[in-house]
N, CA, C and O atoms as a DFTB+ gen file, in Angstrom:
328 C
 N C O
     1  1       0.833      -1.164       0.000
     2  2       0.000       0.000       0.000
     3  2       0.890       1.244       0.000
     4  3       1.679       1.365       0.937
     5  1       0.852       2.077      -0.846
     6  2       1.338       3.330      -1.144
     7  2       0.819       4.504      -0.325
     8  3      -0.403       4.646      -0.302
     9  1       1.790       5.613       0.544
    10  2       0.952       6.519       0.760
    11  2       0.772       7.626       0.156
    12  3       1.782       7.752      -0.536
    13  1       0.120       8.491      -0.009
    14  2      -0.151       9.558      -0.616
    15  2       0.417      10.884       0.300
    16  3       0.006      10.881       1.460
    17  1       1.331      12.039      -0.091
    18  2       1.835      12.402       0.465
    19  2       0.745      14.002       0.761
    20  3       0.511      14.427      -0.371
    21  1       0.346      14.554       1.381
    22  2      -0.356      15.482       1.617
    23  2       0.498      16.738       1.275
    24  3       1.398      17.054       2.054
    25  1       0.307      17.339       0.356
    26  2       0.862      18.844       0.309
    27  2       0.201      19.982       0.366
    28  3      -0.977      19.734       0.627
    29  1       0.512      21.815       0.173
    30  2       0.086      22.446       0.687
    31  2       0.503      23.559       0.037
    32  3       1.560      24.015       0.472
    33  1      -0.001      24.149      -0.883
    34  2       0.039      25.140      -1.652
    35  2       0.612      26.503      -0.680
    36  3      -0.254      26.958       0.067
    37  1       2.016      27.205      -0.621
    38  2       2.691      28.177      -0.005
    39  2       1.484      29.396       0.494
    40  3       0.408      29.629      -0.056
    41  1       1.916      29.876       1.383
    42  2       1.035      30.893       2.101
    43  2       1.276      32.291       0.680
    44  3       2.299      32.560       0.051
    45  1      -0.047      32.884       0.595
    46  2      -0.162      34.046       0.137
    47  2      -0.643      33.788      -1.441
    48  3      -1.052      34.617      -2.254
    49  1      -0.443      32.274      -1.599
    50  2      -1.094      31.711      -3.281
    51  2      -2.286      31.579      -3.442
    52  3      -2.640      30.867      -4.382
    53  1      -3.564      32.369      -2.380
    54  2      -4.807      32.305      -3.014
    55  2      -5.254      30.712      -2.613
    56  3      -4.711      29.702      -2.166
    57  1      -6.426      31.093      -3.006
    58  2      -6.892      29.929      -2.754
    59  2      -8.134      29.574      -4.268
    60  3      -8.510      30.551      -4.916
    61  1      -8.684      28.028      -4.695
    62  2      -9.592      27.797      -5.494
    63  2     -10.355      26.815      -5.083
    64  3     -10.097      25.883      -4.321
    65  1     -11.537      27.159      -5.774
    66  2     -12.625      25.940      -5.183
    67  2     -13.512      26.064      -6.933
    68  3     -13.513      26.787      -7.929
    69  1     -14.187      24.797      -6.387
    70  2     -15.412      24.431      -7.977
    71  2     -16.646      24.529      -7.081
    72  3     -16.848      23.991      -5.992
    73  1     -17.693      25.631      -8.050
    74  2     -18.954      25.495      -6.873
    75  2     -20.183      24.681      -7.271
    76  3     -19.963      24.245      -8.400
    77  1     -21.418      24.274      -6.821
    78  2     -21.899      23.836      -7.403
    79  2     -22.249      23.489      -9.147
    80  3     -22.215      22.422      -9.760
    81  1     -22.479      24.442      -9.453
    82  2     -22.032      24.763     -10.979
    83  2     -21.257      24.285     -11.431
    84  3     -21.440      24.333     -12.648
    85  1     -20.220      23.689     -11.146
    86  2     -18.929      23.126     -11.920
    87  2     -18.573      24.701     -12.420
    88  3     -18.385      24.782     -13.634
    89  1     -18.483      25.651     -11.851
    90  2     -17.529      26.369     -12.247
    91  2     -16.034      26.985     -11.417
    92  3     -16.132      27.415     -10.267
    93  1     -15.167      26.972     -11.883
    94  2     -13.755      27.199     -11.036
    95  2     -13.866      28.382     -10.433
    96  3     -14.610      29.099     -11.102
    97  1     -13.447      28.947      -9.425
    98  2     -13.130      30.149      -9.108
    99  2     -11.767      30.190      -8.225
   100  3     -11.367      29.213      -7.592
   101  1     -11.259      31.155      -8.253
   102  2      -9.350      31.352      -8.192
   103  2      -9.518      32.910      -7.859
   104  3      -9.887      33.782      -8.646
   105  1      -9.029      33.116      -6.004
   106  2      -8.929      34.157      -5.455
   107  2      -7.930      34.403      -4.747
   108  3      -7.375      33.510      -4.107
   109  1      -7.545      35.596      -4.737
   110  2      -6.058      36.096      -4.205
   111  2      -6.240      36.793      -3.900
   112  3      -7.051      37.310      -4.668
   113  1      -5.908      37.853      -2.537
   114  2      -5.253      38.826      -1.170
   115  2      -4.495      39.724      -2.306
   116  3      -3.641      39.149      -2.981
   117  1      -4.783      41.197      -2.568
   118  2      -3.552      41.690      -3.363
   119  2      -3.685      42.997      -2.513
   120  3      -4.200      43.985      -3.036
   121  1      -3.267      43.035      -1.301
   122  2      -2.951      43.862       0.196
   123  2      -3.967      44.308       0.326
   124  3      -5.054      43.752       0.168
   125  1      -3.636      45.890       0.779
   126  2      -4.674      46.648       2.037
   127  2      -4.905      47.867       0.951
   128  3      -4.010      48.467       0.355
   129  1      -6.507      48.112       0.825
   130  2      -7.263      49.142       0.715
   131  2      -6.561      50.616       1.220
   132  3      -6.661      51.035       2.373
   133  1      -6.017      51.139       0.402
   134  2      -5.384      52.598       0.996
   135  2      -6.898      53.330       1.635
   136  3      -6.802      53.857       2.744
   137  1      -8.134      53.352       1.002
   138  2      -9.186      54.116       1.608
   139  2      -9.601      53.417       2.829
   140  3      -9.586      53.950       3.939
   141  1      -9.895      52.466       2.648
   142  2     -10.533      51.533       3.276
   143  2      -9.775      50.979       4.780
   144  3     -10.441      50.851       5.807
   145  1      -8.396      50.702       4.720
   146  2      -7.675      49.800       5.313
   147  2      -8.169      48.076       5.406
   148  3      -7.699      47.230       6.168
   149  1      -9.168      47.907       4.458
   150  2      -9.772      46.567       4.773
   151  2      -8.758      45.533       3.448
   152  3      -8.249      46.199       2.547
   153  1      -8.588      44.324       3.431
   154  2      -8.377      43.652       2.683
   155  2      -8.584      43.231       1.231
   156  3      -9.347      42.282       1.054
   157  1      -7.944      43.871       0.033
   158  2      -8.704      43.665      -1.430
   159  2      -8.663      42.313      -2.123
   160  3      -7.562      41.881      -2.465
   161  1      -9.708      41.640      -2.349
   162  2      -9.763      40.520      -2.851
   163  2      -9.686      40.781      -4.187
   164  3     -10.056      41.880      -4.600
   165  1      -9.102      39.628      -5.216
   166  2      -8.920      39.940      -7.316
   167  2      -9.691      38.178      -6.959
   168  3      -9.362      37.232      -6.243
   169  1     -10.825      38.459      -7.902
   170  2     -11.373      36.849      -7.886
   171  2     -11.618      36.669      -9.604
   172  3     -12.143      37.402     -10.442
   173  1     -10.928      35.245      -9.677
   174  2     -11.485      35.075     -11.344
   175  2     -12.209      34.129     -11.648
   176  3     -12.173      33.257     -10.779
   177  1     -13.073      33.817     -12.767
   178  2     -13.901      32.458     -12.864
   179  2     -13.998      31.753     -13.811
   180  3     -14.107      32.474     -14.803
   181  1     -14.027      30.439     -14.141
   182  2     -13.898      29.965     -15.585
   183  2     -14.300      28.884     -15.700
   184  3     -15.199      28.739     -14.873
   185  1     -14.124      27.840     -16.374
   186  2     -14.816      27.114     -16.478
   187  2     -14.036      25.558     -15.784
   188  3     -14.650      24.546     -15.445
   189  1     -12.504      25.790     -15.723
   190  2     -11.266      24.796     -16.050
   191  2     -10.910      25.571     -14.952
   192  3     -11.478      26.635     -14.700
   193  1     -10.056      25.134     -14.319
   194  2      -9.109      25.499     -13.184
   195  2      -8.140      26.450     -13.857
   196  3      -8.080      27.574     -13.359
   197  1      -7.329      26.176     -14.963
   198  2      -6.099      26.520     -15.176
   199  2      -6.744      27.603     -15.769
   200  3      -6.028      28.601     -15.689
   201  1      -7.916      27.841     -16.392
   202  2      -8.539      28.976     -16.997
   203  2      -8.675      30.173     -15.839
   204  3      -8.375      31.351     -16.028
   205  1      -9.150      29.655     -14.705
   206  2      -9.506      30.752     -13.725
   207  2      -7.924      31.162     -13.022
   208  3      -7.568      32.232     -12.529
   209  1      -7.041      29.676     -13.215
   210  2      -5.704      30.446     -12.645
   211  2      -5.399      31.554     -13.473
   212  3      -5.465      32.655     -12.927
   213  1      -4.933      31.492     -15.214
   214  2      -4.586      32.175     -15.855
   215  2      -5.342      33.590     -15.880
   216  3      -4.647      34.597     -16.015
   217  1      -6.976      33.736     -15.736
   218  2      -7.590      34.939     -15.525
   219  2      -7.162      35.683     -14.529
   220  3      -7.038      36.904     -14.619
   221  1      -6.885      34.961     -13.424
   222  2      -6.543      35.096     -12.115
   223  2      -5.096      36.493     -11.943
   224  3      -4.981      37.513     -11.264
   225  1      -4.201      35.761     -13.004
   226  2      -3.320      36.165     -13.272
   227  2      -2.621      37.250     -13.894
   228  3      -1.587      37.893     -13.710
   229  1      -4.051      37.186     -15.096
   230  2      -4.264      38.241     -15.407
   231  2      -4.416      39.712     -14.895
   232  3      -3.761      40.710     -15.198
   233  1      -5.235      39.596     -14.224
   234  2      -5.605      40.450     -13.655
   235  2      -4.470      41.349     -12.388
   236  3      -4.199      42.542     -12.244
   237  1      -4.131      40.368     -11.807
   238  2      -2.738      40.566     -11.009
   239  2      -2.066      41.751     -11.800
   240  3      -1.943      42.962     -11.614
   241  1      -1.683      40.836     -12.778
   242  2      -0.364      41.294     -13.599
   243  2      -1.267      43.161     -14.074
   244  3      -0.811      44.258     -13.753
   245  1      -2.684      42.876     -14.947
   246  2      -2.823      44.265     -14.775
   247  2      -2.930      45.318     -14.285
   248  3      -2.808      46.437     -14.782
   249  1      -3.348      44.756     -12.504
   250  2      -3.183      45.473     -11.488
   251  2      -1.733      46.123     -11.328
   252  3      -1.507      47.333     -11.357
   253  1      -1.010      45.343     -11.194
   254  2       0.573      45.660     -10.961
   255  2       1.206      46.697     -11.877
   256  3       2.132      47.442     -11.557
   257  1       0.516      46.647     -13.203
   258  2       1.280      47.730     -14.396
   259  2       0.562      48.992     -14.397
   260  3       1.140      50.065     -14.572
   261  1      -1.124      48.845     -14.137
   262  2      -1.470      50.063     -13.703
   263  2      -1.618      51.184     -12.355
   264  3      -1.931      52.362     -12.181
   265  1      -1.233      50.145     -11.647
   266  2      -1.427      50.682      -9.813
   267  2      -2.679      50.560      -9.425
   268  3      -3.700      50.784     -10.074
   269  1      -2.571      50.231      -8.449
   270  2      -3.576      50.036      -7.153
   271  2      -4.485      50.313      -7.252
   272  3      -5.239      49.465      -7.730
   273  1      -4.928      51.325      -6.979
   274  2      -6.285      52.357      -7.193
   275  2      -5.263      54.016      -7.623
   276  3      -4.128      54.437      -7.398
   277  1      -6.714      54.585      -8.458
   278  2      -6.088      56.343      -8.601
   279  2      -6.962      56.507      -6.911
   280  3      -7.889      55.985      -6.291
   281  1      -5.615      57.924      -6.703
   282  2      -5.904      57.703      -5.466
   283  2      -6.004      59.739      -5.723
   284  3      -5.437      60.537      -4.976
   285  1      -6.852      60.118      -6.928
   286  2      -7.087      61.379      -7.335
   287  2      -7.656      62.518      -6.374
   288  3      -7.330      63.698      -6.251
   289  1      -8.639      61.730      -5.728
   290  2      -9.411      62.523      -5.313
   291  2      -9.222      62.335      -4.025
   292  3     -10.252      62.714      -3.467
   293  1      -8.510      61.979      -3.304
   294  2      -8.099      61.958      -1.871
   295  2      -7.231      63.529      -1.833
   296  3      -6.233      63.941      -2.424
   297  1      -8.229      64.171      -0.762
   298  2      -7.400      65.937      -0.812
   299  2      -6.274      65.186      -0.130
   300  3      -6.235      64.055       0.355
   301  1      -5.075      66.462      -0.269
   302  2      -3.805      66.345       0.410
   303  2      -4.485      67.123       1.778
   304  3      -5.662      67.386       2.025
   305  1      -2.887      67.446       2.775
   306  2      -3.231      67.928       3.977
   307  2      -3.759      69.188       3.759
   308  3      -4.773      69.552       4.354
   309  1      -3.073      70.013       2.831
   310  2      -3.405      72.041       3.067
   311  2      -4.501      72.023       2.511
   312  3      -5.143      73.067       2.629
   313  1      -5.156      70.875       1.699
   314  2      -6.589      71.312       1.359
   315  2      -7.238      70.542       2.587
   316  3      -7.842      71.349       3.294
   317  1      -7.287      69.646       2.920
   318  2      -8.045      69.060       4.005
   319  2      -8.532      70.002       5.436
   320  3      -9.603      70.159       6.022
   321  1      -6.798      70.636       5.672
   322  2      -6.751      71.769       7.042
   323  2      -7.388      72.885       6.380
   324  3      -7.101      73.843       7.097
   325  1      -8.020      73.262       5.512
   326  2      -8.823      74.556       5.295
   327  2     -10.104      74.574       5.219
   328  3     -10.697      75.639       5.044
């Protein structure tokens, strides 16, 4: 009898599940809400696992080239103190 070795996908890699639907979904932590301070979730969905990873990924990656949020309309201090 062979055992099967239990492994464990590294901390901070998101997590995926299939929901009723048979459809994939693939979600990832991409830090802290500058307005908010609350936690921003990037969730993708597809049909295939590797589909929702790669959307998944996507999205990351476009996050990362465009920045975070515009953070435009947040007054600075000398307008805030007036």
């Amino acid at each position: 009898m062979t055992q099967q070795k239990n492994t464990r996908r590294p901390n901070g890699s998101g997590s995926e599940w299939r929901d009723d639907n048979g459809v994939w979904h693939a979600k990832k932590s991409a830090g802290v809400n500058p307005r908010t301070g609350r936690r921003r979730w990037i969730e993708a969905q597809a049909q295939t696992k590797t589909a929702a990873r790669q959307k998944l990924q996507t999205k990351l990656d476009k996050l990362q080239r465009e920045g975070d949020l515009p953070l435009a309309d947040i007054p600075t201090l000398d307008v805030w103190i007036d």
